[in-house]
C-alpha positions as CSV (number, residue, x, y, z in Angstrom):
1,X,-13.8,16.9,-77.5
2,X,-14.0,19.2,-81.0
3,X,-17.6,17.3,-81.4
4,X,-18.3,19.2,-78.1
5,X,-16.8,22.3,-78.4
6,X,-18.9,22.6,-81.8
7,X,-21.9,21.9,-80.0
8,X,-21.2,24.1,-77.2
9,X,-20.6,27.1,-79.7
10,X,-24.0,26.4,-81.2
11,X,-25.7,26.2,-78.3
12,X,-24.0,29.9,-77.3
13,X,-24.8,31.3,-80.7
14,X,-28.6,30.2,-80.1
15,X,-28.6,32.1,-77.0
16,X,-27.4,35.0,-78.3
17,X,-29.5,35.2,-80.9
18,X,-32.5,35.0,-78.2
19,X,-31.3,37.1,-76.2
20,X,-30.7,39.8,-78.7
21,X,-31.6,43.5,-78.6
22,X,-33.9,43.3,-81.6
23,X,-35.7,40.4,-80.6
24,X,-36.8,42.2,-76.9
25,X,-40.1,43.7,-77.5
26,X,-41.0,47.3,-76.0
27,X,-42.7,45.9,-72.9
28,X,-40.4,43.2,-71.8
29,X,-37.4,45.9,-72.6
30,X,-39.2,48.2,-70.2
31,X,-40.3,45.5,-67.8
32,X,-36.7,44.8,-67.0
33,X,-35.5,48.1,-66.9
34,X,-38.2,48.9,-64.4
35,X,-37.6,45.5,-62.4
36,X,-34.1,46.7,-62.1
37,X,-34.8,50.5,-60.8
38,X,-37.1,49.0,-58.5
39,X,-34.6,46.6,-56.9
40,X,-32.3,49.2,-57.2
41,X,-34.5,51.4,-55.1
42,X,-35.2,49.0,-52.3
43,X,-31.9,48.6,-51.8
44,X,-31.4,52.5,-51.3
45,X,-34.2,52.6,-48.9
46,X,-33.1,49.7,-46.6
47,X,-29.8,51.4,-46.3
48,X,-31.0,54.5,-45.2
49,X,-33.9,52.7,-43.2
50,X,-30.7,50.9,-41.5
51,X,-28.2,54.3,-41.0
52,X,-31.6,55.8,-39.5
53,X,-31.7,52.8,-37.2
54,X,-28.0,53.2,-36.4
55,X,-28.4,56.9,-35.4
56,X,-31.8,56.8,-33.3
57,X,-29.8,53.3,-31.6
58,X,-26.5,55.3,-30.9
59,X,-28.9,58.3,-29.8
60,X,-27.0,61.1,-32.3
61,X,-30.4,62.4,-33.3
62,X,-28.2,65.6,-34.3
63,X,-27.1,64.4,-37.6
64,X,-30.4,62.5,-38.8
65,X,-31.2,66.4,-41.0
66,X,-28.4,65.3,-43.0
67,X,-29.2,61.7,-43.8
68,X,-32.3,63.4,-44.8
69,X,-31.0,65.9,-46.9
70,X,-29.3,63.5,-48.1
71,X,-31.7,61.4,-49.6
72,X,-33.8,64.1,-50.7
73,X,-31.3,65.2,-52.6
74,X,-30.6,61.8,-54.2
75,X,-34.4,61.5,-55.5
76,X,-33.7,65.4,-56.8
77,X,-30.5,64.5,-58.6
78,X,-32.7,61.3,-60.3
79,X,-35.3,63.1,-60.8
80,X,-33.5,65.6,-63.1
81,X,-32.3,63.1,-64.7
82,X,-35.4,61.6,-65.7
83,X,-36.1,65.1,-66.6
84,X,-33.9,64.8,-69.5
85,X,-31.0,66.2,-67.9
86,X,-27.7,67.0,-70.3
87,X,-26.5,63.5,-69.7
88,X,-25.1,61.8,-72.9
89,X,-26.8,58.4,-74.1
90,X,-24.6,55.4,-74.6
91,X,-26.1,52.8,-76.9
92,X,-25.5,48.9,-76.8
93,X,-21.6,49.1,-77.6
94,X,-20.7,52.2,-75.5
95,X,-20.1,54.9,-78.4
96,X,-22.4,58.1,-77.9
């Protein structure tokens, strides 16, 4: 069982060692980050797609301006962020 355990630890300190920060290049560090904000974006736009739905099924037409306004403003808020908005940068460990 301690012959295993050993092992096991090895096998987790490998991985970590791949898997480290300084061992990402620049383009696989940015091609995950923008896999990620693309999932992240389909899954904003089927929701909306689907309230949309909803609204135009359960004819209230009346409040579709403020699912709109609400999105819009969504891509505005993200956009000023990419913007280089105030926001403070956390590194790798959480500490500013």
């Amino acid at each position: 069982m301690t012959a295993q355990v050993g092992e096991l630890n090895a096998l987790f300190d490998k991985a970590a060692g791949a898997l480290a920060p300084e061992q990402a290049s620049a383009a696989s560090s940015f091609l995950g980050a923008f896999t990620i904000l693309l999932r992240e974006g389909v899954e904003a736009l089927l929701i909306v797609i689907a309230m949309i739905a909803f609204l135009r099924k359960t004819e209230r037409q009346d409040v579709l301006p403020y699912v709109h306004g609400g999105w819009i403003a969504a891509l505005a808020a993200g956009g000023t962020y990419l913007g280089g908005g105030d926001l403070p940068h956390l590194d790798q460990r959480g500490e500013p």
